[in-house]
C-alpha positions in Angstrom: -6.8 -8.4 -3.7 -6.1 -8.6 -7.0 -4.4 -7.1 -10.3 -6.2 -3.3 -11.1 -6.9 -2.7 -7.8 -5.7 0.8 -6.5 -3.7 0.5 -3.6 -2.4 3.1 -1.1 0.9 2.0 0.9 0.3 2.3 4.8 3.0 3.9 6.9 3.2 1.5 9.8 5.7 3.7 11.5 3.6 7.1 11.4 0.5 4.8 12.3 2.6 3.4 15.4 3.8 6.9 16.6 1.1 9.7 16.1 3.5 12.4 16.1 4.6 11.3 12.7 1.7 12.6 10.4 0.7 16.5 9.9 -1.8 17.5 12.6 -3.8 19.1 10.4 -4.8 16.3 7.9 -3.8 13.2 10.4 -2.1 11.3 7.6 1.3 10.2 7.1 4.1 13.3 5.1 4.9 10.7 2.2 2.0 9.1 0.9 1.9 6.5 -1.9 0.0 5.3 -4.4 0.0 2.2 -6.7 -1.7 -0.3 -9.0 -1.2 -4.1 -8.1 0.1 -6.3 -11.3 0.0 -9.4 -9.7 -1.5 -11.1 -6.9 -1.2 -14.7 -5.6 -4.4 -16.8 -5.7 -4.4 -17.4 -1.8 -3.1 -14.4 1.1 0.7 -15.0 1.8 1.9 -13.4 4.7 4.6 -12.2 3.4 5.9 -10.0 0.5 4.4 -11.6 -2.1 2.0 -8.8 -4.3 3.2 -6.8 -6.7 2.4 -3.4 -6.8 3.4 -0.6 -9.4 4.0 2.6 -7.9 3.5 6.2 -8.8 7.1 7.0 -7.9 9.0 3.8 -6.7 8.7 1.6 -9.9 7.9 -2.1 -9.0 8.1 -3.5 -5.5 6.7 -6.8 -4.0 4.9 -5.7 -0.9 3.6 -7.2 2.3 -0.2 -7.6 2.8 0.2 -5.7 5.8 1.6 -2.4 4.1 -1.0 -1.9 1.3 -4.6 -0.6 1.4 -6.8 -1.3 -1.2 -8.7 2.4 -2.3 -10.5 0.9 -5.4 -11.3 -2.5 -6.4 -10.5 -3.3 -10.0 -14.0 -4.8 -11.3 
């Protein structure tokens, strides 16, 4: 991972309890989207990438609770 990559944040709760997301579509009610600005050199497990999102501003984030969607080239 690294900075310019689009990310998607991953709703461990809906993905842990099924009856969470919309039937229809199978994915979580509140979905978000971000662009990392900054990413250590070497996976940390724990919050330690920086992600700017659509509607949430700035957050350090968890390996765990991102997807990447597009690699920045």
């Amino acid at each position: 991972m690294k900075a310019g990559d689009i990310v998607k944040r991953i709703d461990n709760w809906a993905k842990c309890n099924p009856w969470m997301v919309d039937p229809l579509t199978g994915v979580s009610d509140i979905e978000e989207y971000g662009i990392v600005i900054e990413a250590p050199e070497k996976t940390e497990y724990k919050p330690s990438i920086k992600v700017l999102w659509a509607t949430l501003g700035i957050m350090k984030e968890h390996p765990d609770d991102i997807e990447i969607l597009d690699e920045a080239r």
